[in-house]
VEXRO-706807 format. One record per atom (N, C-alpha, C): residue number from 1; residue in three letters; chain; atom name; x, z, y. Coordinates in Angstrom, 1 decimal. Layout:
<atoms>
@num = NUM&residuo = ALA&cadena = A&atomo = CA&c1 = X&c3 = Z&c2 = Y
...
</atoms>
This chain:
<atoms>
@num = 1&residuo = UNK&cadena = A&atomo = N&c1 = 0.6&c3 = -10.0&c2 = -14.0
@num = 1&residuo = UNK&cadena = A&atomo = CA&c1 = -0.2&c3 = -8.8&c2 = -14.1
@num = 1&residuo = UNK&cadena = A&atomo = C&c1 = -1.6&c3 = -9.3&c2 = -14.4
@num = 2&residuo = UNK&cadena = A&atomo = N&c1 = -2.5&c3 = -8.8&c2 = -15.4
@num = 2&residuo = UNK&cadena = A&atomo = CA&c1 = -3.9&c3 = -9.1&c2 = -15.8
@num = 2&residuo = UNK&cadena = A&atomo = C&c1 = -4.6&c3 = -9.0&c2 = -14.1
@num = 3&residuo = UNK&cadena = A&atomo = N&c1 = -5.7&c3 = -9.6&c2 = -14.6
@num = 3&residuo = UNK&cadena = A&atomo = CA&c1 = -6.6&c3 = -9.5&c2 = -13.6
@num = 3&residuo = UNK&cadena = A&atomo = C&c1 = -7.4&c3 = -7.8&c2 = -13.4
@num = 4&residuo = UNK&cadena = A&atomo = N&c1 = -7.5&c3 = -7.3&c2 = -14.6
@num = 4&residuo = UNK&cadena = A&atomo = CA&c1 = -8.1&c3 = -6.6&c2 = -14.4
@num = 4&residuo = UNK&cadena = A&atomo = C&c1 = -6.9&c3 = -5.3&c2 = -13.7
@num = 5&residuo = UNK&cadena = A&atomo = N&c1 = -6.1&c3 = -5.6&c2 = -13.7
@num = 5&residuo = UNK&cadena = A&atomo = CA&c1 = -5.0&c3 = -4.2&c2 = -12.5
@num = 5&residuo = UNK&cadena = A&atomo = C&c1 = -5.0&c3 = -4.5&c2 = -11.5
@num = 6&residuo = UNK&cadena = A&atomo = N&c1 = -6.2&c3 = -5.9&c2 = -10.8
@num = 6&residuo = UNK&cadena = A&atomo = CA&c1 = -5.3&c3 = -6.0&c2 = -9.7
@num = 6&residuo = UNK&cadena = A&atomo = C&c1 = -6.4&c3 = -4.7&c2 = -8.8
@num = 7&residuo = UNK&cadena = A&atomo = N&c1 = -6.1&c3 = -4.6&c2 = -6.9
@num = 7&residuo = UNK&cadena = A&atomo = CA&c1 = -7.0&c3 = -3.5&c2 = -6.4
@num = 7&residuo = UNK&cadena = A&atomo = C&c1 = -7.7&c3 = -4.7&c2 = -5.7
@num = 8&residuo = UNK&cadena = A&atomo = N&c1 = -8.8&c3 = -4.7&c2 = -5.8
@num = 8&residuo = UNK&cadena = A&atomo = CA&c1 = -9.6&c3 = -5.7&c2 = -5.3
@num = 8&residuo = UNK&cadena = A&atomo = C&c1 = -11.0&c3 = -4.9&c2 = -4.0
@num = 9&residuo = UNK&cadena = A&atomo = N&c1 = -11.3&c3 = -6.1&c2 = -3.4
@num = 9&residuo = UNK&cadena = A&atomo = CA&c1 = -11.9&c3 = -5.6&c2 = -2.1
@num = 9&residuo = UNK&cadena = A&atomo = C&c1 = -12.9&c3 = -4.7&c2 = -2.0
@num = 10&residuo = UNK&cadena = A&atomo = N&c1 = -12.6&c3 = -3.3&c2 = -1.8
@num = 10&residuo = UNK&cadena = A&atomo = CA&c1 = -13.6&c3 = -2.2&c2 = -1.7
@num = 10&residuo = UNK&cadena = A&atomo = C&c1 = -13.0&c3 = -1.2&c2 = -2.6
@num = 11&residuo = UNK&cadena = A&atomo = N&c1 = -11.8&c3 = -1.6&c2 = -3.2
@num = 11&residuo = UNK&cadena = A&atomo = CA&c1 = -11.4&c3 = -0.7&c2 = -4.6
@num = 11&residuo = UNK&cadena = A&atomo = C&c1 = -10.0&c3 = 0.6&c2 = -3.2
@num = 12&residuo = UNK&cadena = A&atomo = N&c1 = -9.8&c3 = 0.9&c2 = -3.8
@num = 12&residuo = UNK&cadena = A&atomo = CA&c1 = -8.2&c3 = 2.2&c2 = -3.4
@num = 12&residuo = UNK&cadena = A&atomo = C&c1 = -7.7&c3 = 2.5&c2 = -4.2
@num = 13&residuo = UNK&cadena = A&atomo = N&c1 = -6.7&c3 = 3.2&c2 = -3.7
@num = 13&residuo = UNK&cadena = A&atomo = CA&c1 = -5.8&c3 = 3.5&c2 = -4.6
@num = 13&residuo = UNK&cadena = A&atomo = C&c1 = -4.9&c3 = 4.7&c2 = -3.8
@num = 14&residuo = UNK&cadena = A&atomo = N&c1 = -4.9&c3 = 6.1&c2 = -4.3
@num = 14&residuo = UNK&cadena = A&atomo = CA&c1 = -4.2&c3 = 7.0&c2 = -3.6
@num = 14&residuo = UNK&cadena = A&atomo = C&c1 = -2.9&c3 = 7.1&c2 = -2.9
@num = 15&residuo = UNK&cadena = A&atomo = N&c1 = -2.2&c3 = 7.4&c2 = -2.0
@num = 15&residuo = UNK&cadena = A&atomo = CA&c1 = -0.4&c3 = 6.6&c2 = -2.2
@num = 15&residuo = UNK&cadena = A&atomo = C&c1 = -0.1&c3 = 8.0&c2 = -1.7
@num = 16&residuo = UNK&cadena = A&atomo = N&c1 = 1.1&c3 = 7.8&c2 = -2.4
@num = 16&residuo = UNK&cadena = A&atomo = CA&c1 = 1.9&c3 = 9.4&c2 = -1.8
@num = 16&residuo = UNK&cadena = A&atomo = C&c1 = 3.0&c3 = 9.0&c2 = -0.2
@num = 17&residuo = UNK&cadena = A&atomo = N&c1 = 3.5&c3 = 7.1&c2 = -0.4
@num = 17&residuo = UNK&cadena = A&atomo = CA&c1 = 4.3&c3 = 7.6&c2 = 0.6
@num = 17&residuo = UNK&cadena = A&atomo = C&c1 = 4.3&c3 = 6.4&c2 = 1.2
@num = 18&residuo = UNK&cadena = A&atomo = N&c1 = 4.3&c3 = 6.0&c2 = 2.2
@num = 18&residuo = UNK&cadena = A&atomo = CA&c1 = 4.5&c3 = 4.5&c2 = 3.3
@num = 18&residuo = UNK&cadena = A&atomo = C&c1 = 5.7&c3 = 4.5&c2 = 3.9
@num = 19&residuo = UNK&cadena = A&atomo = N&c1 = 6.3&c3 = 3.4&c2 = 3.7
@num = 19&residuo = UNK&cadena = A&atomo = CA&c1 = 7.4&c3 = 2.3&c2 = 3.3
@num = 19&residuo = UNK&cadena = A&atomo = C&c1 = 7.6&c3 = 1.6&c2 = 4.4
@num = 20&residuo = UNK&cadena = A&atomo = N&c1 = 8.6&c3 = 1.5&c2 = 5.5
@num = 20&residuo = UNK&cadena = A&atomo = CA&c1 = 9.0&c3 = 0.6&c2 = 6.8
@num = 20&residuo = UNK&cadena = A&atomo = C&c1 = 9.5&c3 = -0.3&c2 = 6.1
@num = 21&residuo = UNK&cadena = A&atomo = N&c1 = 9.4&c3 = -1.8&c2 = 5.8
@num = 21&residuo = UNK&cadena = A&atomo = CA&c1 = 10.5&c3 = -2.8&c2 = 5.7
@num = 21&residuo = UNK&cadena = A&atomo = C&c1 = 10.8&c3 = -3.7&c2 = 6.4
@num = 22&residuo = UNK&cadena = A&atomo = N&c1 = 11.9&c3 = -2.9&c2 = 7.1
@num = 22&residuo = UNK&cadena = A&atomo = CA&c1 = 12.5&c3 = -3.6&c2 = 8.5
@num = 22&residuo = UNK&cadena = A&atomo = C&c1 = 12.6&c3 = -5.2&c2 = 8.2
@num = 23&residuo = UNK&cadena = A&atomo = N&c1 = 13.9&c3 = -5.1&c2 = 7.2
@num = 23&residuo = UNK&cadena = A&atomo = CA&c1 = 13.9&c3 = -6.4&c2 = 6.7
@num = 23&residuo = UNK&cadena = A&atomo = C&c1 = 13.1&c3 = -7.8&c2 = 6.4
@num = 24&residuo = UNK&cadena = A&atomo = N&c1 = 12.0&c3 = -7.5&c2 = 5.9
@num = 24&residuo = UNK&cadena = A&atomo = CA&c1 = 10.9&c3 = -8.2&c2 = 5.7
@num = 24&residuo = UNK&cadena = A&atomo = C&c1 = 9.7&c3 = -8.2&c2 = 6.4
@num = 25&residuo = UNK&cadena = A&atomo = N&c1 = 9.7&c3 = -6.9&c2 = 7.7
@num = 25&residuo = UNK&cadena = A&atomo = CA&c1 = 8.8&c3 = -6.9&c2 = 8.4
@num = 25&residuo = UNK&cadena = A&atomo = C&c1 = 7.1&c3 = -6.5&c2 = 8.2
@num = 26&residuo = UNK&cadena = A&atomo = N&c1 = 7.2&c3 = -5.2&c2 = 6.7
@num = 26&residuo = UNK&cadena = A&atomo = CA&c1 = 6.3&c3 = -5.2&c2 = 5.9
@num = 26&residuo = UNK&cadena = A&atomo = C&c1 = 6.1&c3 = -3.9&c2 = 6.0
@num = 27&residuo = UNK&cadena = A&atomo = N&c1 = 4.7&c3 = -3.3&c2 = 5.9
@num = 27&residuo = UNK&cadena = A&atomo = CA&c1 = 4.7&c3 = -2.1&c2 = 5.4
@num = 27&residuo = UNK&cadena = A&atomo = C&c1 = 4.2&c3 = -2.1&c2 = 4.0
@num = 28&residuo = UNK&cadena = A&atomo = N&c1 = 4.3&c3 = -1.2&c2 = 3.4
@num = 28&residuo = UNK&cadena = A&atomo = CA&c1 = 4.3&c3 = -0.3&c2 = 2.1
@num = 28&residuo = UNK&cadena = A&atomo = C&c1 = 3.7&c3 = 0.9&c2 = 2.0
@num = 29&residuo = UNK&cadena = A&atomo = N&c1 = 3.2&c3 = 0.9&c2 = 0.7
@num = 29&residuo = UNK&cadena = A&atomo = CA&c1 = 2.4&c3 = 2.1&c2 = 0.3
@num = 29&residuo = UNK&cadena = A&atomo = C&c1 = 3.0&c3 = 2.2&c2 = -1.7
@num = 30&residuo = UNK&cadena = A&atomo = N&c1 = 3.6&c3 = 3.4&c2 = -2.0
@num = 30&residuo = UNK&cadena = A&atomo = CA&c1 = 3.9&c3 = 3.4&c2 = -3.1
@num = 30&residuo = UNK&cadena = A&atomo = C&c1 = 2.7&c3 = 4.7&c2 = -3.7
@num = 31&residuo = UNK&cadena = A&atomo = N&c1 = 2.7&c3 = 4.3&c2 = -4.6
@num = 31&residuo = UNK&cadena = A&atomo = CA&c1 = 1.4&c3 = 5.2&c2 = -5.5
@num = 31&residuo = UNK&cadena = A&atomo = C&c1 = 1.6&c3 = 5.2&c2 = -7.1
@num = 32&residuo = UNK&cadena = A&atomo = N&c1 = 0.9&c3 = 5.8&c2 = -7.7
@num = 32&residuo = UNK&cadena = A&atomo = CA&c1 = 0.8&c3 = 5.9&c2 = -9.1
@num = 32&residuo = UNK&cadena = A&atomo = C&c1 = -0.3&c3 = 5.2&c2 = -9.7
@num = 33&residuo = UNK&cadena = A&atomo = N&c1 = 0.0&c3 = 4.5&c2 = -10.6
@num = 33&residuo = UNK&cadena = A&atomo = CA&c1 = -1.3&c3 = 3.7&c2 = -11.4
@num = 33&residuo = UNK&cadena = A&atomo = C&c1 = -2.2&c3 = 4.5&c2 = -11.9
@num = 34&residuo = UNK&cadena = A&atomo = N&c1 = -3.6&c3 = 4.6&c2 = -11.9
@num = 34&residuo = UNK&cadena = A&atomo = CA&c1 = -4.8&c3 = 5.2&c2 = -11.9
@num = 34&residuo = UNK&cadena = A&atomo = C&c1 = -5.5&c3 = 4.9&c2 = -13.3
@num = 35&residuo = UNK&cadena = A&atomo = N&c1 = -5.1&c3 = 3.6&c2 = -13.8
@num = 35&residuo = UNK&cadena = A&atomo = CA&c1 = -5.8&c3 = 3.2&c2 = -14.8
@num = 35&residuo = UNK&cadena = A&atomo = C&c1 = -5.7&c3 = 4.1&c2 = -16.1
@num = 36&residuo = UNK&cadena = A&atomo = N&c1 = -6.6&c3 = 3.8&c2 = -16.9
@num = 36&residuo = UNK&cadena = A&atomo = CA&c1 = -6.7&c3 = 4.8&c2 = -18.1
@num = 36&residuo = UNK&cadena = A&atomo = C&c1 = -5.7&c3 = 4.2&c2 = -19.2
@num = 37&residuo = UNK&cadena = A&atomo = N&c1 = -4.7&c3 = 4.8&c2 = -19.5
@num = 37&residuo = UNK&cadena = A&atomo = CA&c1 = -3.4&c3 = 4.5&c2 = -20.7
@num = 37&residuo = UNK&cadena = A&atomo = C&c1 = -2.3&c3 = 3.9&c2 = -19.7
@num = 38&residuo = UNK&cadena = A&atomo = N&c1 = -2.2&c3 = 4.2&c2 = -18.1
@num = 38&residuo = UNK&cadena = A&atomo = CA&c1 = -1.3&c3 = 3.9&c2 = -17.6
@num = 38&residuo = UNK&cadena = A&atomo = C&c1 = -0.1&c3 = 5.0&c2 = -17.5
@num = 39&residuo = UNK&cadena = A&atomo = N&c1 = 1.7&c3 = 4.6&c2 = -17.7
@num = 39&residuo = UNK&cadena = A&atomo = CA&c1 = 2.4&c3 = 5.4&c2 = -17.6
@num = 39&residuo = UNK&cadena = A&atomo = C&c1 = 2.3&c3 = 6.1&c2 = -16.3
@num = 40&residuo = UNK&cadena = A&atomo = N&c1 = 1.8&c3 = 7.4&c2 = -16.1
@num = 40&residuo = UNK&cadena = A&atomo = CA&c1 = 1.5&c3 = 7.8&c2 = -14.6
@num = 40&residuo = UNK&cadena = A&atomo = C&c1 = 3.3&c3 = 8.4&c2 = -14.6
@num = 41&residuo = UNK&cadena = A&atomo = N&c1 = 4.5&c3 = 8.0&c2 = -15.0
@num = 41&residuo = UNK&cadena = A&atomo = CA&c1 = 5.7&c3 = 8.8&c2 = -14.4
@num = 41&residuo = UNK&cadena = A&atomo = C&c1 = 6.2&c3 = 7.7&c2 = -13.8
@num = 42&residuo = UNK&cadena = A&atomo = N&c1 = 5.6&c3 = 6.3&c2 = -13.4
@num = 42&residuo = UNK&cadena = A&atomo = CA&c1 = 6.0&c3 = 5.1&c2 = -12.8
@num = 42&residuo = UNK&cadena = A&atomo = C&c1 = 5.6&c3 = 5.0&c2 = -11.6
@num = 43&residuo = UNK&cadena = A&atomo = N&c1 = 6.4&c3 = 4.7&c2 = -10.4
@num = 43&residuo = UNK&cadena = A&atomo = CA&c1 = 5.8&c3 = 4.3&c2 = -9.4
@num = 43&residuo = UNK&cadena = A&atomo = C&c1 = 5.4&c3 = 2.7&c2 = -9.4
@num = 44&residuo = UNK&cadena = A&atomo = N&c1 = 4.1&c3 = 2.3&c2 = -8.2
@num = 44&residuo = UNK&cadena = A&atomo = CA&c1 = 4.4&c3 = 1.1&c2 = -7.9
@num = 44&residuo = UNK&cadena = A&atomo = C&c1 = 3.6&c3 = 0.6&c2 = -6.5
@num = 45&residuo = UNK&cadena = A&atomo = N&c1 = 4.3&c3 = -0.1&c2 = -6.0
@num = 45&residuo = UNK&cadena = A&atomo = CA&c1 = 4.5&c3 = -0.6&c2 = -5.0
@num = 45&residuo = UNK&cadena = A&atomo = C&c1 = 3.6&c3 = -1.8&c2 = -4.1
@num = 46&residuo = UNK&cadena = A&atomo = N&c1 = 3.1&c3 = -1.9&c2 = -3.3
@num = 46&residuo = UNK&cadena = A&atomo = CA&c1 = 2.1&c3 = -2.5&c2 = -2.7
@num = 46&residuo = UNK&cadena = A&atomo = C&c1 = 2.3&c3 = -3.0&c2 = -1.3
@num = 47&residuo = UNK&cadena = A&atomo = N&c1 = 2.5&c3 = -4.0&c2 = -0.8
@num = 47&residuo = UNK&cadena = A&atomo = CA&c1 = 2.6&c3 = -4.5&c2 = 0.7
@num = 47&residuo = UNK&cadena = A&atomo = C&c1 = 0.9&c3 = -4.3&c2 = 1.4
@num = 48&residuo = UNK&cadena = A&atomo = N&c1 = 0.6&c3 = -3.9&c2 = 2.6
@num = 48&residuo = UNK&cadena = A&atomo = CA&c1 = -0.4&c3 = -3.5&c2 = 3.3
@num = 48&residuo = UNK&cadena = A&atomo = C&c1 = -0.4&c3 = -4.1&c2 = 4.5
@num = 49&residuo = UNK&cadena = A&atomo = N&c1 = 0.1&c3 = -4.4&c2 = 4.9
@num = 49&residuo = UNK&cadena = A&atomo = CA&c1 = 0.4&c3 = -5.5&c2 = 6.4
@num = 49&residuo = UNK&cadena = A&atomo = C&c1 = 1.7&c3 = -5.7&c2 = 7.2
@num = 50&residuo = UNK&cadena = A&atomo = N&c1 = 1.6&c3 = -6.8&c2 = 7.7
@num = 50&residuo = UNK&cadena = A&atomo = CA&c1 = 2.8&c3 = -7.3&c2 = 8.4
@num = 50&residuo = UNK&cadena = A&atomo = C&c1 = 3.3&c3 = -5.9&c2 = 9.7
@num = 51&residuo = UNK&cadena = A&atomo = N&c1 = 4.3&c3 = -5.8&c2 = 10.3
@num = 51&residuo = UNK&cadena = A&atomo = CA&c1 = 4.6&c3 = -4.6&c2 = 10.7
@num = 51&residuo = UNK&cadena = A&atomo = C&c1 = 4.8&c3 = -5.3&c2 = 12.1
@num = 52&residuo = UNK&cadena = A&atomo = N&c1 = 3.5&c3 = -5.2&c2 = 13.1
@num = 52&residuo = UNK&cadena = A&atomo = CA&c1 = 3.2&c3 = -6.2&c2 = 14.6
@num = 52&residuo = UNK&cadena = A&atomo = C&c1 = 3.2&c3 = -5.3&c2 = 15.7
@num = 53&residuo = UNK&cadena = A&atomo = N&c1 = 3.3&c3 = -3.7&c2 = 15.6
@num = 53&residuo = UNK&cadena = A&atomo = CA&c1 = 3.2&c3 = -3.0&c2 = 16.4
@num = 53&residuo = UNK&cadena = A&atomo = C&c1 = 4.8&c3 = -2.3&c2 = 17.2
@num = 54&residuo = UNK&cadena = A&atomo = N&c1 = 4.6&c3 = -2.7&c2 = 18.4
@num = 54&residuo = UNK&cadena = A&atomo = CA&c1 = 6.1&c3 = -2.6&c2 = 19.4
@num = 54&residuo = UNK&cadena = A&atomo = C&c1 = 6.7&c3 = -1.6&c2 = 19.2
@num = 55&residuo = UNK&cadena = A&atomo = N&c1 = 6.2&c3 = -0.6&c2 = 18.8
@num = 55&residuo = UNK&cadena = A&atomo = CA&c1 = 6.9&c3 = 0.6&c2 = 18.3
@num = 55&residuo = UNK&cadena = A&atomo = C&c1 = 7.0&c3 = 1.0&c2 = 17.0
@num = 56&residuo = UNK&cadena = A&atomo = N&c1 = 6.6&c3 = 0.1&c2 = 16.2
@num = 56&residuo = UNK&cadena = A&atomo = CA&c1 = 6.9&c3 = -0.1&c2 = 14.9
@num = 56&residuo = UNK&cadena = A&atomo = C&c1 = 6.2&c3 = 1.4&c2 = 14.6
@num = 57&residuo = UNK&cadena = A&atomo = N&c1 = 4.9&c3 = 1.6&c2 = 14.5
@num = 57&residuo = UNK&cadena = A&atomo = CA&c1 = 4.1&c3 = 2.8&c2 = 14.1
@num = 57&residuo = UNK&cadena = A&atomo = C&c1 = 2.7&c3 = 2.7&c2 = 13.2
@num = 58&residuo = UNK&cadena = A&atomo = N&c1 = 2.9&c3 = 2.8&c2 = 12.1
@num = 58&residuo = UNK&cadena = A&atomo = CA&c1 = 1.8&c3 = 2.1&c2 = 11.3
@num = 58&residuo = UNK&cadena = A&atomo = C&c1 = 0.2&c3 = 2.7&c2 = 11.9
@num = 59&residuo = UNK&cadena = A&atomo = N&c1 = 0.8&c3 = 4.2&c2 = 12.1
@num = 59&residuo = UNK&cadena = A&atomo = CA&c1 = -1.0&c3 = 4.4&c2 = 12.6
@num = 59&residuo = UNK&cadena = A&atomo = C&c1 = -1.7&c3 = 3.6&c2 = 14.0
@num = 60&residuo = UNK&cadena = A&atomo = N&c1 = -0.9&c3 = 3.0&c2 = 14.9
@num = 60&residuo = UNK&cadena = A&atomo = CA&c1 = -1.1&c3 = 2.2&c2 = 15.4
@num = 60&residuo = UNK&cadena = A&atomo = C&c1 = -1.5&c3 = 0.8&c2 = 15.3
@num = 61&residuo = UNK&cadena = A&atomo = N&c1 = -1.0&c3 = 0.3&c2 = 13.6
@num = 61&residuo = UNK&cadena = A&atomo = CA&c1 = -1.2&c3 = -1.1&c2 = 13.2
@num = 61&residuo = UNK&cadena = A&atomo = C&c1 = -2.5&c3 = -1.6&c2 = 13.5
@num = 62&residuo = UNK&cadena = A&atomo = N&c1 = -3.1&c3 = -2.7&c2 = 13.9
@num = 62&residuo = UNK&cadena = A&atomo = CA&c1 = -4.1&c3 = -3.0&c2 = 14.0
@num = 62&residuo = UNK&cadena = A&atomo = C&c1 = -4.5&c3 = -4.1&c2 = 13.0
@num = 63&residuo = UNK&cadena = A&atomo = N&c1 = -4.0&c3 = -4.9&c2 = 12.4
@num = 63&residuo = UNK&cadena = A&atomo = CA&c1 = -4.2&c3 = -6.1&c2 = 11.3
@num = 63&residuo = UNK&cadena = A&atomo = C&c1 = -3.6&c3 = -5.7&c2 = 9.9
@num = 64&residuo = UNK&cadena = A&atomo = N&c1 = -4.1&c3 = -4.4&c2 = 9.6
@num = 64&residuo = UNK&cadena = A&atomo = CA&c1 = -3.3&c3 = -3.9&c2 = 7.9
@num = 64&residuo = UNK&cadena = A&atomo = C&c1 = -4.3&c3 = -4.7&c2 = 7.6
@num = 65&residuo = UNK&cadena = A&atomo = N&c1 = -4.1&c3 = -5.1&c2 = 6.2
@num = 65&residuo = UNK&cadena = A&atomo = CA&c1 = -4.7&c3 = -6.0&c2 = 4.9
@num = 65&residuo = UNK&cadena = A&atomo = C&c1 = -5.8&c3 = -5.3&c2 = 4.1
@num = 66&residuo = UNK&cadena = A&atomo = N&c1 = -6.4&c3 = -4.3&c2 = 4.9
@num = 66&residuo = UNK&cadena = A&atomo = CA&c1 = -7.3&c3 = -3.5&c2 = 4.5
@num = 66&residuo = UNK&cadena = A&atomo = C&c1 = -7.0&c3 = -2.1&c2 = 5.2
@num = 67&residuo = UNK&cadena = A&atomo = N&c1 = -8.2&c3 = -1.0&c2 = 4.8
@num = 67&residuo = UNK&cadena = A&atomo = CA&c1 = -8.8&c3 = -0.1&c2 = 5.7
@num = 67&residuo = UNK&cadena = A&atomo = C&c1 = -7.4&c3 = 1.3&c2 = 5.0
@num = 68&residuo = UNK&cadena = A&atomo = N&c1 = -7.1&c3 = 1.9&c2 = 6.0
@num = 68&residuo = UNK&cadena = A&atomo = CA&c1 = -6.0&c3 = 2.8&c2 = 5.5
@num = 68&residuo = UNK&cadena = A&atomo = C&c1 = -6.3&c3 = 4.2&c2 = 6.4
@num = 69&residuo = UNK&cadena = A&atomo = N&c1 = -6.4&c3 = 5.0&c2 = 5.4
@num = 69&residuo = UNK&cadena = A&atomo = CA&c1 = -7.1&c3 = 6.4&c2 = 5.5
@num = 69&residuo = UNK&cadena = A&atomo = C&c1 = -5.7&c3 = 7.1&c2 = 5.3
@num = 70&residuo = UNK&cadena = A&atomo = N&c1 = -5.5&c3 = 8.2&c2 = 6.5
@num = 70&residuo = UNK&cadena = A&atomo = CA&c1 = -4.2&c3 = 9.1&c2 = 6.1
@num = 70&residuo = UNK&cadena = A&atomo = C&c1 = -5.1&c3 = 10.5&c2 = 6.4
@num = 71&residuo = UNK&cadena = A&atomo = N&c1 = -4.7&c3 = 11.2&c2 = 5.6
@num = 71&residuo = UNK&cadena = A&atomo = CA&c1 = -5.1&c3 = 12.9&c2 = 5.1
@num = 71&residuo = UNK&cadena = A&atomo = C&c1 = -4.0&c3 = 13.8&c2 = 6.1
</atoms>
């Protein structure tokens, strides 16, 4: 992926939905690409932090990979 798509420190990005992965121990945030001439009918996919909380509850997470705002 170019450098310039990546979301770099201070940037966001809207997400419609957060992603448990048991398996891998990950949370997720899936969103639509924002850029200008991007196919917006694509989803894509983002890891946000390791999943460390005993009840496995992200609004509880305390070490996401950045600052996570829910509406």
């Amino acid at each position: 992926m170019d450098e310039r798509s990546w979301i770099n420190s201070g940037e966001w990005v809207p997400f419609d939905q957060e992603i448990k992965d048991v398996e891998n121990k990950l949370w997720w945030v899936r969103f639509k690409y924002a850029a200008k001439g991007a196919n917006q009918k694509d989803n894509f996919f983002m890891p946000i932090g390791k999943i460390t909380d005993k009840e496995e509850k992200l609004l509880k997470e305390k070490a996401l990979w950045g600052k996570l705002e829910v509406k």
